[in-house]
ZAMISE-320368 format. One record per residue (C-alpha): x, y, z; residue in one letter. Coordinates in steps of 0.1 Angstrom, whole numbers, plus 5000, padded with zeros to 4 digits. Each point is the difference from the previous one (the first is absolute). Layout:
ZAMISE-320368
XYZa/...
//
This chain:
ZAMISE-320368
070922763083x/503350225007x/503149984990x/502650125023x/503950004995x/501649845036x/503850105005x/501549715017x/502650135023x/501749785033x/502450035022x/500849635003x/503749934994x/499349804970x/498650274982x/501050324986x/498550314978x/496550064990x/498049854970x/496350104988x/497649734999x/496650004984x/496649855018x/496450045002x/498150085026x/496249955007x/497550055032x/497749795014x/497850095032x/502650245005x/503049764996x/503250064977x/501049714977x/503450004984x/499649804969x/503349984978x/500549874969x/496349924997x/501249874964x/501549735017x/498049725020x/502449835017x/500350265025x/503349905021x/503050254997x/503849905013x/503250165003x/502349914976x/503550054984x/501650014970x/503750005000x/501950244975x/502750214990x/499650345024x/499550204968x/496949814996x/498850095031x/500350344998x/498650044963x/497049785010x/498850245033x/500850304976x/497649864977x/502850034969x/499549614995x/498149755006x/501049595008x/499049784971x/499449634998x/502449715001x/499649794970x/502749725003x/498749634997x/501649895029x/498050255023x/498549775021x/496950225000x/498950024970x/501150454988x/499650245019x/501550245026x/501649835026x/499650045036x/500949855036x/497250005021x/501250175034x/504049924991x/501750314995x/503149815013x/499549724971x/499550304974x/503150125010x/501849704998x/499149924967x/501050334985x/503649965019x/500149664979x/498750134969x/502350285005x/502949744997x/498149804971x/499250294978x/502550295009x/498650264976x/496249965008x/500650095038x/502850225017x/498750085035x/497949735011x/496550125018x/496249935006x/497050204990x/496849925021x/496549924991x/496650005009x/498049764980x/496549894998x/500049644984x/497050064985x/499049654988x/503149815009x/500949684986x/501049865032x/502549715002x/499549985037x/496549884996x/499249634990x/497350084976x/502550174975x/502749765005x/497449724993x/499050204970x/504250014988x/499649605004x/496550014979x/501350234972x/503649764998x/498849754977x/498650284974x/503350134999x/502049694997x/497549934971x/501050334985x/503549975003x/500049614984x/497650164971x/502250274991x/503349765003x/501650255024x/502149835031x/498850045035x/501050295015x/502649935033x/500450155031x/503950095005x/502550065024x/502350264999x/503950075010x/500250115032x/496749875020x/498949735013x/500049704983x/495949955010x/499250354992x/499249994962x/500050374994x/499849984967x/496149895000x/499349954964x/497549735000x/498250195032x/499350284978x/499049854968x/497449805023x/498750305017x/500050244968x/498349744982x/497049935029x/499750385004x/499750054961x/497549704996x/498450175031x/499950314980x/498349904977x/496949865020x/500050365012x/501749985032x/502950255001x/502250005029x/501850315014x/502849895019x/501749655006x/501449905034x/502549685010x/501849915029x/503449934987x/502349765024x/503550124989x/503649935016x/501549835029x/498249825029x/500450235029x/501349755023x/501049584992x/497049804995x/497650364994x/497449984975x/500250385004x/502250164973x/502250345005x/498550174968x/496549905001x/497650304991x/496550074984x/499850184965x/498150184983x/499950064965x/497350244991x/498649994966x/498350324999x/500950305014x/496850175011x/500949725030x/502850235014x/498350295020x/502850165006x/504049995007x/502250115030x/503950035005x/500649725032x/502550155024x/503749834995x/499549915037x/497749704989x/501749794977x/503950165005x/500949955037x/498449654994x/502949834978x/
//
């Protein structure tokens, strides 16, 4: 087996700038087989993007800082780094409005881009782990009633839509809970990825919302192969 380093340059307007990323390599009869992240055996990688202060961007390319985890209980995730799955415009969105939420924690609104293998993903977007979030309910209701602790709510916020229930504090009690039970049968999950239906309908009568995206909140970072600066053009001109 050989391990190569494969500079991942494009000139798709998306894109911008150069990042290193690290894959084996092995022949057979002759033919080359780029493995990456053999660590990993989910073996599906996306684009991604994580909204941010610009700062961050620049300091996380550089290599002079590194994104860590999101530990709030209302993430509806479970922690983790977030990310929106091809939705550098929705990245960019959110930090404009957390811009205007949190003042001090970003000043000039941007997006840094990922490439991510989801490893093994806890994947909301197939029924045999949402059937698993209805399996593993009753043990945690059972929990919470033993311990005496009240249910955990999800909330609405100020400022969205009344349906939206941003705040998803029962979501990720549920999901931290079936992941740590899960854990401890010795299945450990990577990554965690929901389809989030989020806003207005697009048009009277739509079931299909404005804001609606796919996130991704990975849990451990040997899942992100790599980052890239998106050009402006892709998220900027948009809004």
């Amino acid at each position: 087996m050989t391990e190569i380093n494969f500079h991942c340059r494009t000139s798709a307007s998306r894109f911008s700038g150069i990042k290193s990323f690290q894959f084996e390599i092995e022949k057979d009869d002759g033919i080359i087989k780029i493995k990456a992240m053999l660590d990993l055996n989910y073996q599906r990688t996306v684009v991604a993007y994580h909204g941010c202060d610009a700062a961050v961007v620049t300091k996380v390319l550089s290599g002079d800082d590194a994104l860590t985890p999101s530990e709030k209980d209302y993430d509806w995730l479970g922690p983790g780094i977030y990310f929106w799955e091809h939705g550098p415009q929705r990245a960019y969105d959110w930090a404009k409005e957390e811009k205007n939420r949190l003042p001090g924690k970003i000043q000039s609104p941007a997006v840094l881009g990922a490439l991510i293998n989801l490893g093994q993903c806890f994947d909301l977007l197939d029924i045999k782990n949402t059937g698993l979030l209805q399996t593993m309910f009753p043990k945690f209701q059972r929990l919470i009633l033993e311990n005496k602790n009240p249910m955990p709510e999800n909330k609405s916020v100020g400022g969205t839509h009344k349906d939206d229930k941003t705040l998803r504090y029962l979501d990720c009690a549920v999901v931290k809970f079936s992941l740590d039970q899960m854990a401890k049968d010795g299945s450990h999950y990577h990554t965690v990825r929901g389809v989030f239906m989020e806003g207005d309908p697009a048009y009277p009568g739509a079931a299909i919302m404005l804001k609606s995206h796919v996130q991704i909140s990975v849990r451990d970072t040997r899942c992100i192969v790599g980052f890239f600066r998106p050009s402006p053009s892709s998220y900027v001109a948009a809004t």
